[in-house]
C-alpha positions as CSV (number, residue, x, y, z in Angstrom):
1,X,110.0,102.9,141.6
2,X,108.6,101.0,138.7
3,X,109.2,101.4,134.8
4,X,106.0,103.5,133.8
5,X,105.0,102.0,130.0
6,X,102.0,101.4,128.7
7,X,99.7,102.0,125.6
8,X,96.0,100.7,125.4
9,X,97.4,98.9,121.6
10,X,100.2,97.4,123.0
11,X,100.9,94.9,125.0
12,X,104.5,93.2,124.5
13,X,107.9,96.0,124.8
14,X,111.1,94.5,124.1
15,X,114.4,96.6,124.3
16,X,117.5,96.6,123.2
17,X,120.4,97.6,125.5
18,X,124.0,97.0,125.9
19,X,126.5,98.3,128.3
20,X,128.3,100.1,126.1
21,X,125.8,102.1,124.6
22,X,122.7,102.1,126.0
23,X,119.1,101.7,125.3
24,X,119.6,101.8,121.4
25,X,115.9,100.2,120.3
26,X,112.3,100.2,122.0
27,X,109.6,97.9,119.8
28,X,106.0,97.6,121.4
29,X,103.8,94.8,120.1
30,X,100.0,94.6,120.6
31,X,97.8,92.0,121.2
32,X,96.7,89.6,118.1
33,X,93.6,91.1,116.1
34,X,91.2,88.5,114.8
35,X,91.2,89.1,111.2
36,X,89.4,87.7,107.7
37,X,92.0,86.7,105.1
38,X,92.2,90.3,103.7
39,X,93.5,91.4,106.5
40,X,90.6,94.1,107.2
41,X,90.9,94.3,110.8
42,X,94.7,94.4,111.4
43,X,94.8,97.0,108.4
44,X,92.6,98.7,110.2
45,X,95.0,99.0,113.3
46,X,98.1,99.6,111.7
47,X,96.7,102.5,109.7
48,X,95.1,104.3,113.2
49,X,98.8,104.0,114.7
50,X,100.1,105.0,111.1
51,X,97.8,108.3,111.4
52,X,98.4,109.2,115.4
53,X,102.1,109.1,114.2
54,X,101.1,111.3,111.1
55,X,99.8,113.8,113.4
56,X,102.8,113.3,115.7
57,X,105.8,113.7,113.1
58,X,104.3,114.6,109.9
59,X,103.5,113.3,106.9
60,X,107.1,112.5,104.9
61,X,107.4,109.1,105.9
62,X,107.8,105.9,103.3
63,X,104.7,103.5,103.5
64,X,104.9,99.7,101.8
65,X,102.0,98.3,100.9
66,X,104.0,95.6,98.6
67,X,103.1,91.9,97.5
68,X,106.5,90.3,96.7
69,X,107.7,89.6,93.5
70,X,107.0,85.8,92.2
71,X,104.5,85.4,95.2
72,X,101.8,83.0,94.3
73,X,99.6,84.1,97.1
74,X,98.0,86.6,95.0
75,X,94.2,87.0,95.8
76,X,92.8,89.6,97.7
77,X,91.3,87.3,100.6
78,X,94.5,85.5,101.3
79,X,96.0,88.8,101.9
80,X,96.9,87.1,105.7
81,X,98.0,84.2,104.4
82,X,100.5,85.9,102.2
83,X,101.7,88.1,105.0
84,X,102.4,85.5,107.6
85,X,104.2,83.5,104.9
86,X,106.6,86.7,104.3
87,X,105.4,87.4,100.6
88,X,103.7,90.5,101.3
89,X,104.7,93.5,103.8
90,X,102.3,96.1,105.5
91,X,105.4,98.7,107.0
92,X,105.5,102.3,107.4
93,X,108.8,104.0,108.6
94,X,110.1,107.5,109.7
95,X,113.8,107.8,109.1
96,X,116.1,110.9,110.2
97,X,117.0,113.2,107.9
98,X,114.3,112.3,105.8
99,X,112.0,113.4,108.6
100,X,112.8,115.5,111.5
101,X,112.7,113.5,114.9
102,X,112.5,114.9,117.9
103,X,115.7,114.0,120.1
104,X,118.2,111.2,119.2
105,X,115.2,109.3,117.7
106,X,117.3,107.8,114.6
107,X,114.0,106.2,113.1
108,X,110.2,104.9,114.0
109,X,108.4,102.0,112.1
110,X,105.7,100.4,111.9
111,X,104.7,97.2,111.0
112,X,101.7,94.5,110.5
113,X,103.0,91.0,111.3
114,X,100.8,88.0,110.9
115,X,100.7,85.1,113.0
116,X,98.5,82.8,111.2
117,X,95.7,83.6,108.1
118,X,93.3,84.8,110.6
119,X,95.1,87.2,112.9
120,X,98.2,89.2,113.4
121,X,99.5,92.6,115.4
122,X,101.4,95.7,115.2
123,X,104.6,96.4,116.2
124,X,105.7,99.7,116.2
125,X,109.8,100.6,117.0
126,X,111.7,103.5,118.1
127,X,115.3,103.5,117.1
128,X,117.7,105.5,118.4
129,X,121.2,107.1,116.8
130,X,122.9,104.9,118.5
131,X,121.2,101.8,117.0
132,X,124.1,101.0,114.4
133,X,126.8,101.3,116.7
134,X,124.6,99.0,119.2
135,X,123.8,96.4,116.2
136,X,127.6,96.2,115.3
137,X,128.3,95.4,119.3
138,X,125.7,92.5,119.6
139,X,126.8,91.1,116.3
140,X,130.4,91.4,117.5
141,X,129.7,90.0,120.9
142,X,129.2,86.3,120.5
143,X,127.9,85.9,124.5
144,X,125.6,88.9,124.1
145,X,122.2,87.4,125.2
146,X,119.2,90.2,124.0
């Protein structure tokens, strides 16, 4: 029987598992949205997953919309370019006890990541209460291969 996963916006899944603890981390990744250099498009994206996950867990999650500090990639149609250089973030997270999650969901995020200036994706991530202990393992375990 095979793994049954799949979202129209997604296209990528990556998990994190050790033996110890378990599945500890679930991140889905879609497929690259052609975008202008504000970023229309892949705003666009991120803010229809932002709202299904709205309806889902309500509305008491933190949202960053942030241009770094001392960026020089300030105008408004090189939003992209200042994204995929890591001078401006696009993230939205729901984080126990902040927000009540269903289960042993610890946290969910999500987040516009930029490949170039003229397209990106979403990646949205499911953490579980576990993740910490499962973090400290991998960064203990020097022949862990994720």
């Amino acid at each position: 029987m095979g793994l049954k996963i799949g979202h129209p916006d997604f296209r990528s899944y990556y998990l994190t598992i050790t033996p110890t603890h378990g599945l500890c981390r679930i991140t889905a990744v879609g497929e690259k949205i052609p975008s202008n250099g504000q970023g229309i498009e892949l705003r666009n994206k991120f803010y229809d997953i932002v709202e299904a996950l709205i309806k889902r867990y309500v509305n008491d999650g933190e949202l960053d919309d942030d241009l770094m500090a001392g960026s020089k990639i300030t105008d408004a149609n090189q939003w992209m370019e200042a994204l995929a250089a890591e001078q401006r973030r696009l993230v939205a997270r729901w984080i126990q006890p902040q927000v009540k999650l269903p289960d042993s969901i610890d946290s969910v995020s999500v987040r516009a990541l930029a490949n170039a200036s003229d397209g990106g994706s979403v990646a949205l991530t499911y953490s579980f209460d576990n993740v910490r202990e499962c973090t400290r393992w991998i960064e203990a375990d020097k022949n862990f291969v994720p």
